[in-house]
DRENGUBA-997002 format. One record per residue (C-alpha): residue number from 1; residue in one letter; x, y, z. Coordinates in Angstrom, 2 decimals. Example, Ala and Ser with C-alpha at 12.3 -4.5 7.8 and 13.67 -1.06 7.14 Angstrom:
BEGIN
{vogu: 1 | fikol: A | x: 12.30 | y: -4.50 | z: 7.80}
{vogu: 2 | fikol: S | x: 13.67 | y: -1.06 | z: 7.14}
! end
This chain:
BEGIN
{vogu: 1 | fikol: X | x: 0.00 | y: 0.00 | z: 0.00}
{vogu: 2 | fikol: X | x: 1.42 | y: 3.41 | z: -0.99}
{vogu: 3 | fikol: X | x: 1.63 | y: 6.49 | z: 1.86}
{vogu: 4 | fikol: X | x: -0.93 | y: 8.05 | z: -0.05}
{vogu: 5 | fikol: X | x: -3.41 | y: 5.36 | z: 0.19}
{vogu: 6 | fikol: X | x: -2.44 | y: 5.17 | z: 3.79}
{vogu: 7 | fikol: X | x: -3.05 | y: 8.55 | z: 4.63}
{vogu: 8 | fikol: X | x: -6.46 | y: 8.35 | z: 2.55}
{vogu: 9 | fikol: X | x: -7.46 | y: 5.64 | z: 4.90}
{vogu: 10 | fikol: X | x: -6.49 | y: 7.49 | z: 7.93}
{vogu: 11 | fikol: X | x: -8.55 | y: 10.49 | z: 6.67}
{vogu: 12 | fikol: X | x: -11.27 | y: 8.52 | z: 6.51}
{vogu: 13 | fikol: X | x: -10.53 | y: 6.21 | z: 9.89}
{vogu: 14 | fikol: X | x: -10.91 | y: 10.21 | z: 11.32}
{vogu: 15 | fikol: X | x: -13.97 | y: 11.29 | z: 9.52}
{vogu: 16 | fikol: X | x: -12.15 | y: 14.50 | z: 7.58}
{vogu: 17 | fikol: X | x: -14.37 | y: 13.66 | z: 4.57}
{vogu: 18 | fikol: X | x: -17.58 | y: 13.73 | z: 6.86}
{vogu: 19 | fikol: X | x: -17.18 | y: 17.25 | z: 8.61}
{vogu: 20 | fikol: X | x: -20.77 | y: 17.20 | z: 9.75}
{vogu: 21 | fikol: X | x: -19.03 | y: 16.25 | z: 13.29}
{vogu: 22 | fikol: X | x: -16.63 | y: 19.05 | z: 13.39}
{vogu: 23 | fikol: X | x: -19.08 | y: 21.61 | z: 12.89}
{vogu: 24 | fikol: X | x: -21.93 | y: 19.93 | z: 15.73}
{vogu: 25 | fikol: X | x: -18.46 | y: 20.23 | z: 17.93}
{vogu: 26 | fikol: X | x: -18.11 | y: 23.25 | z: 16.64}
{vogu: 27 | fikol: X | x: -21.35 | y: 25.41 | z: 16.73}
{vogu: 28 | fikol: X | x: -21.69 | y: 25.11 | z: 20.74}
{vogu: 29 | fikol: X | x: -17.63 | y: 26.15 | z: 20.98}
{vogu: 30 | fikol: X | x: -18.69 | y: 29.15 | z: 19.23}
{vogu: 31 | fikol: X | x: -21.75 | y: 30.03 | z: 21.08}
{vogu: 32 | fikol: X | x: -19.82 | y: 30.22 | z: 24.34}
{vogu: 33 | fikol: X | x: -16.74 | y: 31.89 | z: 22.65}
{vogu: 34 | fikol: X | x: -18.78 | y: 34.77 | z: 21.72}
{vogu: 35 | fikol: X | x: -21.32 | y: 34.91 | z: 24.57}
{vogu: 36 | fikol: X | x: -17.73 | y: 34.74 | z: 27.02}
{vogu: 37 | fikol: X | x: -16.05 | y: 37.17 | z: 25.38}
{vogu: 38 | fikol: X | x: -19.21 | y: 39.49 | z: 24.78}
{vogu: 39 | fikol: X | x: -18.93 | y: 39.94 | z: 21.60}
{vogu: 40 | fikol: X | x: -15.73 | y: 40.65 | z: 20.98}
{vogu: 41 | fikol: X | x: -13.42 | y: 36.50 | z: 21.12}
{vogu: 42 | fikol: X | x: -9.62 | y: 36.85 | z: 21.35}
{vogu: 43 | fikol: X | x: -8.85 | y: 35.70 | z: 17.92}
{vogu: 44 | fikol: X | x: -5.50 | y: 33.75 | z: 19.40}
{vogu: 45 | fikol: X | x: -7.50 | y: 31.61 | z: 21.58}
{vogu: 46 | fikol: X | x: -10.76 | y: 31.41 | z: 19.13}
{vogu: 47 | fikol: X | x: -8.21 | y: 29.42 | z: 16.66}
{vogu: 48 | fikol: X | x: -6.73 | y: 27.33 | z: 19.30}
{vogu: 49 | fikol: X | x: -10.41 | y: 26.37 | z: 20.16}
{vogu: 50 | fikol: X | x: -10.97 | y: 25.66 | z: 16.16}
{vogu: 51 | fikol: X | x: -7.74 | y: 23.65 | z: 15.47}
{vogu: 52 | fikol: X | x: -8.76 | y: 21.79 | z: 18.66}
{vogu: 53 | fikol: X | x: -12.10 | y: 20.99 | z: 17.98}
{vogu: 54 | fikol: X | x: -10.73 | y: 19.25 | z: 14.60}
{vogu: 55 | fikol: X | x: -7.88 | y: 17.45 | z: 16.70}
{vogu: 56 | fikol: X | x: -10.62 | y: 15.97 | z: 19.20}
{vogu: 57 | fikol: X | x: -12.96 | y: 14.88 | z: 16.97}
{vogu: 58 | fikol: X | x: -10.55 | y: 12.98 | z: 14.76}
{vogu: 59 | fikol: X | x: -9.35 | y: 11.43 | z: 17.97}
{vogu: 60 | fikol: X | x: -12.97 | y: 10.38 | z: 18.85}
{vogu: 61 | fikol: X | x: -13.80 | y: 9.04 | z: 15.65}
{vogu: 62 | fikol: X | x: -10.24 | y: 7.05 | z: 15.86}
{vogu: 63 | fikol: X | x: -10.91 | y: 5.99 | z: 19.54}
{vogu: 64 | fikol: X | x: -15.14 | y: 5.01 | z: 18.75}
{vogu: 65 | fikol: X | x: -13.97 | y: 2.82 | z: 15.80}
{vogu: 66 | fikol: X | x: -11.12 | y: 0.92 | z: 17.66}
{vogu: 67 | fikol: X | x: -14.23 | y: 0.61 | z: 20.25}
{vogu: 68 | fikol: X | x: -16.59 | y: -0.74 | z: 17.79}
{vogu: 69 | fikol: X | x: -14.20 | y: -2.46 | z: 15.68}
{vogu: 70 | fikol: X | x: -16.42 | y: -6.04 | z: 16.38}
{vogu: 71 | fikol: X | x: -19.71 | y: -4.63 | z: 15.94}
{vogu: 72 | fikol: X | x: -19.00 | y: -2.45 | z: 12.93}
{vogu: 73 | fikol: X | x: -18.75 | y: -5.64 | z: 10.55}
{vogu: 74 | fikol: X | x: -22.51 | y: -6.14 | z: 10.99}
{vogu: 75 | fikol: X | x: -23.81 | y: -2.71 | z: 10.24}
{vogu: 76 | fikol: X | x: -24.30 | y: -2.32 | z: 6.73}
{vogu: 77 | fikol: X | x: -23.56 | y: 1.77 | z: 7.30}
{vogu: 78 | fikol: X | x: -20.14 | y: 0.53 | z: 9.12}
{vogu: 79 | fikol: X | x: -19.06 | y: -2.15 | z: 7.37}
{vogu: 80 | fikol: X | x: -16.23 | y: -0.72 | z: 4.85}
{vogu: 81 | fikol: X | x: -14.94 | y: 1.84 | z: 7.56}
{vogu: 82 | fikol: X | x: -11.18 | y: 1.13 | z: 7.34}
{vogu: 83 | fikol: X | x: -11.00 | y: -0.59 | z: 10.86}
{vogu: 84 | fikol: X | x: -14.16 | y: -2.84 | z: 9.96}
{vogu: 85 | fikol: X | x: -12.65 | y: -3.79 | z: 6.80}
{vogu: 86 | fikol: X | x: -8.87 | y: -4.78 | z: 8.35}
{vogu: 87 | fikol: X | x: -7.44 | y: -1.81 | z: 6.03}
{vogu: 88 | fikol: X | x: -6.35 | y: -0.33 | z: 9.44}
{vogu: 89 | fikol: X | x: -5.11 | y: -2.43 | z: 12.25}
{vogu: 90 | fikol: X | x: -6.24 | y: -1.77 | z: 15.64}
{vogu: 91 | fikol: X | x: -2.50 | y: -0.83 | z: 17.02}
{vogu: 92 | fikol: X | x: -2.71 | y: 1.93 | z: 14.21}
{vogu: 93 | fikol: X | x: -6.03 | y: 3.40 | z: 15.42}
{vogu: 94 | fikol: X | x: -4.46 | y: 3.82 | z: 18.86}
{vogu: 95 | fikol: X | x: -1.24 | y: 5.04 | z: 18.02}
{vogu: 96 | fikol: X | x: -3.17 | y: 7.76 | z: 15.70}
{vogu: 97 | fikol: X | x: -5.77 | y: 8.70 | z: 18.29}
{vogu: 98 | fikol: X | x: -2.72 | y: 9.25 | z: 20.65}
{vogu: 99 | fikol: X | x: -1.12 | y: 11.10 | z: 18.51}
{vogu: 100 | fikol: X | x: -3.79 | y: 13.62 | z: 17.83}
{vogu: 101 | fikol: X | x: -4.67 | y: 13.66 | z: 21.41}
{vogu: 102 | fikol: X | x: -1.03 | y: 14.86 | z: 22.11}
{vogu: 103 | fikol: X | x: -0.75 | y: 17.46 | z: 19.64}
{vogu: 104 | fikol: X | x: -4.51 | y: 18.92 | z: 20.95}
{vogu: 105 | fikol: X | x: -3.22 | y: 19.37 | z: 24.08}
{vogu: 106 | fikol: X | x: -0.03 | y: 21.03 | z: 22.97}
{vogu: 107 | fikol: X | x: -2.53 | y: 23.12 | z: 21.48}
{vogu: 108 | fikol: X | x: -3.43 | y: 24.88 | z: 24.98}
{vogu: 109 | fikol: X | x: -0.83 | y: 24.62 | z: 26.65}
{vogu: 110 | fikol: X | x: -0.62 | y: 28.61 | z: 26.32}
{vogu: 111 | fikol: X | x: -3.94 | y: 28.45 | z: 28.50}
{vogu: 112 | fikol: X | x: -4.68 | y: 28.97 | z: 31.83}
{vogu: 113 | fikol: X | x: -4.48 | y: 26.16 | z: 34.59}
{vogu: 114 | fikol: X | x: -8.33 | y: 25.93 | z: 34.68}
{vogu: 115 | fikol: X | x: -8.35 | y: 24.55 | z: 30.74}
{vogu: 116 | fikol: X | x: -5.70 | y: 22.26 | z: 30.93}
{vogu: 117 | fikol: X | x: -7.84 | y: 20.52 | z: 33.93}
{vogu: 118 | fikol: X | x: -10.75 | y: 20.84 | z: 31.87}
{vogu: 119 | fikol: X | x: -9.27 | y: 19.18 | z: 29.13}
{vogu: 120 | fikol: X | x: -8.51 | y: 15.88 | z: 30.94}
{vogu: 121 | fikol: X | x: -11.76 | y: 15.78 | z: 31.53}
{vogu: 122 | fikol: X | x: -12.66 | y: 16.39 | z: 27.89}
{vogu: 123 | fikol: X | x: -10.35 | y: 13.64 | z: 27.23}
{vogu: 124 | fikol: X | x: -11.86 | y: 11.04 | z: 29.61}
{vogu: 125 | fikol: X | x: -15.72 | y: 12.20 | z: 27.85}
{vogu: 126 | fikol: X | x: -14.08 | y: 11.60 | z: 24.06}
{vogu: 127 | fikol: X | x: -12.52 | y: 8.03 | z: 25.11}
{vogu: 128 | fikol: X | x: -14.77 | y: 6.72 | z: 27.30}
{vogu: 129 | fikol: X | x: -17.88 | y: 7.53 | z: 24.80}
{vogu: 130 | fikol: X | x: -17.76 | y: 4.94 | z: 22.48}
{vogu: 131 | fikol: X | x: -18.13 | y: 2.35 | z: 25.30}
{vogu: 132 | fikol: X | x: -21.32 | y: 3.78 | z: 26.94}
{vogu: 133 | fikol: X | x: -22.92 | y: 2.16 | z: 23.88}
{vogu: 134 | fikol: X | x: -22.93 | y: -1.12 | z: 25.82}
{vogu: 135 | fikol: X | x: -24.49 | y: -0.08 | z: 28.66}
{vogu: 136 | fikol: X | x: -26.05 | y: 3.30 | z: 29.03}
{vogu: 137 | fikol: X | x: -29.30 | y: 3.25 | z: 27.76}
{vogu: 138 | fikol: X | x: -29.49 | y: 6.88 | z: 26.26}
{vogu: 139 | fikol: X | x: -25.56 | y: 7.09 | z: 25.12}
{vogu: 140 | fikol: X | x: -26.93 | y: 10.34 | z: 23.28}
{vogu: 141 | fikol: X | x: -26.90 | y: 12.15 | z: 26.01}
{vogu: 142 | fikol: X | x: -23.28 | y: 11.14 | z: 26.93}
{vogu: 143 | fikol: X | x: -22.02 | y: 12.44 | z: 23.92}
{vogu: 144 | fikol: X | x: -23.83 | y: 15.81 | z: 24.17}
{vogu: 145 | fikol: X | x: -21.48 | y: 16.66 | z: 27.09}
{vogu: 146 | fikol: X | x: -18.63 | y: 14.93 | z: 25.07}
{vogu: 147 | fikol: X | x: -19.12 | y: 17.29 | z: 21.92}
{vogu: 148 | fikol: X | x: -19.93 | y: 20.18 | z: 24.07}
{vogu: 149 | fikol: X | x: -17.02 | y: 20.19 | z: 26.50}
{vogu: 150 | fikol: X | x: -15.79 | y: 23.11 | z: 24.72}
{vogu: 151 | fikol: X | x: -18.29 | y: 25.55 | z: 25.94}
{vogu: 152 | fikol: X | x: -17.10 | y: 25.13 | z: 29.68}
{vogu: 153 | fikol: X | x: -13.76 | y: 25.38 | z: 28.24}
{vogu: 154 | fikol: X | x: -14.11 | y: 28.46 | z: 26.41}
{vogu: 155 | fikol: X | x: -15.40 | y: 30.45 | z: 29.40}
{vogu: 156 | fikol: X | x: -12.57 | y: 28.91 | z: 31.48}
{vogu: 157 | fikol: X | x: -9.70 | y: 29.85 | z: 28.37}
{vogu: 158 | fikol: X | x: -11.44 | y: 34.01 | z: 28.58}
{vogu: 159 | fikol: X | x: -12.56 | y: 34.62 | z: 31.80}
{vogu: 160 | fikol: X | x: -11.10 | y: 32.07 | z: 34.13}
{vogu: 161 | fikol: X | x: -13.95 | y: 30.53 | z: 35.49}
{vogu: 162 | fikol: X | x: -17.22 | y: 28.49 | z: 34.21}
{vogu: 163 | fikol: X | x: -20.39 | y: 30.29 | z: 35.27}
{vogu: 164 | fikol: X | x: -23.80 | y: 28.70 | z: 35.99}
{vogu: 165 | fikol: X | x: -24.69 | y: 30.47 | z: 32.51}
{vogu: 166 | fikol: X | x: -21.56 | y: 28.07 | z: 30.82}
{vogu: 167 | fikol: X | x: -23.45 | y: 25.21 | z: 32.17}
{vogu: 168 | fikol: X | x: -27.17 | y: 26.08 | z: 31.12}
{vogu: 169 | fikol: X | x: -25.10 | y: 26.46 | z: 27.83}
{vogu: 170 | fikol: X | x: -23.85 | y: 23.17 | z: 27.91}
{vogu: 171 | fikol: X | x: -27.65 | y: 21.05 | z: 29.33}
{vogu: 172 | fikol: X | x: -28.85 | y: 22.49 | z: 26.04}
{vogu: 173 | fikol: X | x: -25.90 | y: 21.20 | z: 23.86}
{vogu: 174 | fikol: X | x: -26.71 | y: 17.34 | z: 25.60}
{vogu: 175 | fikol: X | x: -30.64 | y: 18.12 | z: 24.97}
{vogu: 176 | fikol: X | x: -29.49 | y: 18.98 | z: 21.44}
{vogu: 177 | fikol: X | x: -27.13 | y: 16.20 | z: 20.57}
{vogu: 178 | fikol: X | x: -29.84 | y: 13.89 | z: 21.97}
{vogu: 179 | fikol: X | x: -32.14 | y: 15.23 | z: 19.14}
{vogu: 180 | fikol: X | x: -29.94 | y: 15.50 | z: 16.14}
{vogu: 181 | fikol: X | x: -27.72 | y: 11.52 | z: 17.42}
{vogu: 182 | fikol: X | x: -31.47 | y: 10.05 | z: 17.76}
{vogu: 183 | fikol: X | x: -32.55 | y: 10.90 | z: 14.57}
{vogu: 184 | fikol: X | x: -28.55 | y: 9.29 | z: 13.28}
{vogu: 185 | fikol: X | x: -29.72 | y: 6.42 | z: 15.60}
{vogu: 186 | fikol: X | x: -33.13 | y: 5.63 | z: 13.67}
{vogu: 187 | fikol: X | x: -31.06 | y: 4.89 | z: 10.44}
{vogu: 188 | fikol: X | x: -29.47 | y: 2.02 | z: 12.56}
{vogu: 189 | fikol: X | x: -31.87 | y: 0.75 | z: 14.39}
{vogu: 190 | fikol: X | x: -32.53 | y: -2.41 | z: 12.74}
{vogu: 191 | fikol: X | x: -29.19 | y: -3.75 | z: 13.01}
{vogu: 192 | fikol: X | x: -28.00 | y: -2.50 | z: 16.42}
{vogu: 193 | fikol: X | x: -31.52 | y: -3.88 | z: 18.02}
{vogu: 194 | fikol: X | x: -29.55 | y: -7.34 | z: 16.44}
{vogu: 195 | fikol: X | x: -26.16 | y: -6.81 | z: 17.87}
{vogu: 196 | fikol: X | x: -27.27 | y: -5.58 | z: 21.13}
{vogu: 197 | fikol: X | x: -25.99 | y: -2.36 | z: 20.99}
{vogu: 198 | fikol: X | x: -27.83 | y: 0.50 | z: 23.14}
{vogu: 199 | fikol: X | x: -29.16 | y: 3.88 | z: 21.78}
{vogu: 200 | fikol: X | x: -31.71 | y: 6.33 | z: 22.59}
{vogu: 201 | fikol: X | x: -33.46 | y: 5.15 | z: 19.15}
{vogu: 202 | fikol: X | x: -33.99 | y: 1.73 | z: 20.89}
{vogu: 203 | fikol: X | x: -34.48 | y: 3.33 | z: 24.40}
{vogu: 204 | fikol: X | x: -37.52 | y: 5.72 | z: 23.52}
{vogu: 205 | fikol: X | x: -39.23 | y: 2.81 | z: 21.14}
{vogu: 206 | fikol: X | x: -42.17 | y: 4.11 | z: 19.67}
{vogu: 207 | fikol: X | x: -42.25 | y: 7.56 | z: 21.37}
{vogu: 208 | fikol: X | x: -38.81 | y: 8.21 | z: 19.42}
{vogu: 209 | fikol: X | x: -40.43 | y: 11.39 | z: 17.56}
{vogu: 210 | fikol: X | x: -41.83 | y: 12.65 | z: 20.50}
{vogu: 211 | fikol: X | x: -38.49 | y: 12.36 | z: 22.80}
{vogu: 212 | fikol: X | x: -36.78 | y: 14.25 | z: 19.89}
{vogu: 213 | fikol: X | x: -39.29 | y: 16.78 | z: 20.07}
{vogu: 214 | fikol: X | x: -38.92 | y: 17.33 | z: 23.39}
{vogu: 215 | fikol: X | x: -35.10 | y: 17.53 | z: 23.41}
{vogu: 216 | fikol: X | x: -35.32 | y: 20.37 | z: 20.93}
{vogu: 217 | fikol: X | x: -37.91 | y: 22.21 | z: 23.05}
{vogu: 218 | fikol: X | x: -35.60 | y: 21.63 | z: 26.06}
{vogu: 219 | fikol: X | x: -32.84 | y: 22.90 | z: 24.05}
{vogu: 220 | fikol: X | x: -34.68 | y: 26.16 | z: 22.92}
{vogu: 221 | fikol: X | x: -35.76 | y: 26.68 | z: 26.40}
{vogu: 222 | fikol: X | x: -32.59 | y: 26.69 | z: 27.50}
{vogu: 223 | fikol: X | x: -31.04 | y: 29.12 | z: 25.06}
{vogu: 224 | fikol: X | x: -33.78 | y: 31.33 | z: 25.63}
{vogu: 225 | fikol: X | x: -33.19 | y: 31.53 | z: 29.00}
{vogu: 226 | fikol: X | x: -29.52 | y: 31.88 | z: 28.99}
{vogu: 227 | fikol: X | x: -30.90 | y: 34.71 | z: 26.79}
{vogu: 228 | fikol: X | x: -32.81 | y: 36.41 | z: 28.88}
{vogu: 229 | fikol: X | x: -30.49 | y: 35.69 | z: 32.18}
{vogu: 230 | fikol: X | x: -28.20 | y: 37.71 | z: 29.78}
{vogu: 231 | fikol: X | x: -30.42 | y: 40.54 | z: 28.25}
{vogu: 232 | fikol: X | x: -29.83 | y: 39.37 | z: 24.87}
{vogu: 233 | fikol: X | x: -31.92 | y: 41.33 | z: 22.54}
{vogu: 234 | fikol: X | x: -34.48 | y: 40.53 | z: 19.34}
{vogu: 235 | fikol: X | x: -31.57 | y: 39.50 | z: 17.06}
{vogu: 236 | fikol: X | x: -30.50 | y: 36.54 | z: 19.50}
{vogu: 237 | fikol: X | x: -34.35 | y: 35.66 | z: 19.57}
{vogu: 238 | fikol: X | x: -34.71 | y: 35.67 | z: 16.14}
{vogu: 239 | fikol: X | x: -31.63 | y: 33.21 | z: 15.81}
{vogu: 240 | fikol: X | x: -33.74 | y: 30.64 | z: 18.47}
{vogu: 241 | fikol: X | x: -36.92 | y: 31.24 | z: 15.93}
{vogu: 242 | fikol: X | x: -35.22 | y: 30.17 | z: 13.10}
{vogu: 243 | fikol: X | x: -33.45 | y: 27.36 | z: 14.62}
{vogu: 244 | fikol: X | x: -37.16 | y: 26.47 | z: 15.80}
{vogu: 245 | fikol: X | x: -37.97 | y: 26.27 | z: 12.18}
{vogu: 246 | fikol: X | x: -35.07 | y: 24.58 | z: 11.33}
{vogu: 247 | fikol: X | x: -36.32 | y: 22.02 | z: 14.43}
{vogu: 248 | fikol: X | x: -39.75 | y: 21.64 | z: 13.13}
{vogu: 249 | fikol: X | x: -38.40 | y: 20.69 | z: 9.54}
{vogu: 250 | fikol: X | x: -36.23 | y: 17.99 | z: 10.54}
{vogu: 251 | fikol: X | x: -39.31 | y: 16.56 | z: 12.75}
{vogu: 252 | fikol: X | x: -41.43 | y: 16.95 | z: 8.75}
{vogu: 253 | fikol: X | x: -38.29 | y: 14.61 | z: 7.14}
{vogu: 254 | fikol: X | x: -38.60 | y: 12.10 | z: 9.97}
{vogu: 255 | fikol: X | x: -42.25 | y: 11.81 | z: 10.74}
{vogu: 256 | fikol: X | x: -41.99 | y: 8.66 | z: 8.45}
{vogu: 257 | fikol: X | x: -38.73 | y: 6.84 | z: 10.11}
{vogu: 258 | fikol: X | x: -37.39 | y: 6.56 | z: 6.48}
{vogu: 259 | fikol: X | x: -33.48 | y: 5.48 | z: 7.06}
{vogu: 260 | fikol: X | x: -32.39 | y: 8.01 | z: 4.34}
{vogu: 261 | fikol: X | x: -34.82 | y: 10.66 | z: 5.63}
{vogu: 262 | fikol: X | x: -33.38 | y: 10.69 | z: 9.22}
{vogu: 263 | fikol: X | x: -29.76 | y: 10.85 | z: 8.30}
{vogu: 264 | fikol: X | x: -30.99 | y: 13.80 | z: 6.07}
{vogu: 265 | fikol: X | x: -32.15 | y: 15.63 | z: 9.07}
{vogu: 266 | fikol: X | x: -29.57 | y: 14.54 | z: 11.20}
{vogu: 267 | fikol: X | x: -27.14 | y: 16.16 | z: 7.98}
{vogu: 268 | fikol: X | x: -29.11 | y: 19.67 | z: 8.43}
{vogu: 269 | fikol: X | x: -28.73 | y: 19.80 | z: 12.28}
{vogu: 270 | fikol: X | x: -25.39 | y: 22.01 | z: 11.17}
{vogu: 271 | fikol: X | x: -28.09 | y: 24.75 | z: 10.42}
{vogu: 272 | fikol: X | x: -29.68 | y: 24.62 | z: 13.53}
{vogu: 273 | fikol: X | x: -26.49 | y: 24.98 | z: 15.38}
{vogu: 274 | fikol: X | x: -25.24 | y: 27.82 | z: 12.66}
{vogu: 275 | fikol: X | x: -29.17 | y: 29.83 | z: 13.41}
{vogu: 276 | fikol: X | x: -28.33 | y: 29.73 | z: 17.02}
{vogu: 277 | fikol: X | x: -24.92 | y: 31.25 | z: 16.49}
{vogu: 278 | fikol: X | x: -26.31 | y: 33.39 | z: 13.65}
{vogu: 279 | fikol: X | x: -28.71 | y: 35.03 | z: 16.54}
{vogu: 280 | fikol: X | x: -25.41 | y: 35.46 | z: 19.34}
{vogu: 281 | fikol: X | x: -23.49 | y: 37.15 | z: 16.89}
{vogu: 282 | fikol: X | x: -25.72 | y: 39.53 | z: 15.02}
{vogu: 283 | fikol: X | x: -27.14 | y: 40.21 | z: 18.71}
{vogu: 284 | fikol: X | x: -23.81 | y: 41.64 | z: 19.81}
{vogu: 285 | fikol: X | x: -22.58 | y: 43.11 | z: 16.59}
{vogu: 286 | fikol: X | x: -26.01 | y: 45.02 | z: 16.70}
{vogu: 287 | fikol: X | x: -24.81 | y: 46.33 | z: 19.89}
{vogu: 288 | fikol: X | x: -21.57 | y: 47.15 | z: 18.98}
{vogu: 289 | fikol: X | x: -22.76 | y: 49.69 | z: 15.92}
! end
């Protein structure tokens, strides 16, 4: 196998030709970046929080397919990742997930005490993910603290502390990745009701629509209320109104269950995320004029 062909197989082993993941890691970073920094992010640490969120979720996707490297075989989705194929051996996958690991926490080093601790934790989330699967019965929610352990971050990296609006921030990130990962879940279903893996697809059974439902409402809620704790204005409100919309299309694709229908909607969650942020922004930029 030539180095190119190995490197293509590593790209794929970390998901760089499916950025959907970066940008649901990426969307809640930014939220809390800008609502920390009111307005105004410290562009140094801003890219720091960008490279990492790249690093990390390579290093997840890595560390979740070494994980699943025995169940992946029987998912028709799964089955040609390069780990479930044998393309990549397992020893690779570790050594790769280290190494990206490494280099994201080289990455804030320049940062204060409070991140560095934060990002063992962030760490321990990304690794120990992929194994909840066996026996957490709403994993979902798991990795919505996972993929938004960079808003506690950010407020740590610019103001030195996490405050109790960091946290809201980050319930309605795990509400939110309970949504958008049970509609990912539904396209599954079939076959991980056979191996015996859990998700929040098999959990909620035949309220599944409903539950998602929910989880965006709870998510909404929760934005609007960091919102108003704040004294955010109509721009930030119009951001949660079109993410609503956003919300109530993606219940329209799945109201069926149709495999290809979900992972559409699960696809367009990026625009929910992007509304949300689209709302913070123009809220403080309005401000600023």
């Amino acid at each position: 196998m030539t180095l190119i062909e190995r490197l293509s197989l590593y790209e794929k082993l970390m998901r760089l030709d499916k950025p959907i993941g970066i940008l649901l890691l990426m969307w809640p970073t930014l939220w809390a970046q800008w609502l920390a920094a009111n307005g105004s992010p410290n562009w140094l640490i801003l890219w720091i929080f960008v490279i990492g969120v790249v690093l990390m979720r390579s290093a997840g996707c890595v560390i979740n397919d070494y994980a699943d490297r025995d169940f992946d075989p029987h998912v028709a989705r799964t089955r040609e990742r390069p780990l479930a194929s044998g393309k990549v051996s397992p020893k690779e996958a570790l050594l790769l997930a280290a190494g990206l690991s490494l280099l994201a926490f080289l990455l804030i080093l320049p940062l204060n005490t409070l991140v560095l601790k934060l990002s063992v934790v962030a760490l321990f989330l990304a690794a120990s993910y992929p194994f909840t699967k066996r026996f957490f019965a709403i994993p979902q929610a798991y990795l919505g603290i996972a993929f938004g352990f960079g808003i506690p971050m950010s407020y740590a990296a610019l103001r030195g502390d996490v405050p109790f609006e960091g946290w809201m921030l980050l319930a309605a990130n795990v509400f939110w990745a309970i949504a958008y990962d049970t509609e990912y879940a539904l396209v599954d279903r079939a076959d991980d009701l056979k191996i015996g893996i859990k998700t929040s697809a098999i959990t909620f059974g035949r309220y599944d629509l409903v539950a998602i439902a929910l989880c965006y409402v709870a998510t909404l809620g929760l934005l609007a209320w960091v919102g108003w704790l704040r004294g955010m204005g109509a721009a930030y409100y119009g951001g949660l109104a079109a993410a609503a919309a956003v919300a109530l299309y993606h219940m329209y694709l799945i109201r069926g269950r149709d495999p290809r229908q979900c992972f559409r909607a699960f696809l367009h969650n990026t625009w929910f995320g992007a509304a949300v942020f689209g709302g913070i922004a123009s809220d403080f930029a309005l401000r600023n004029l």
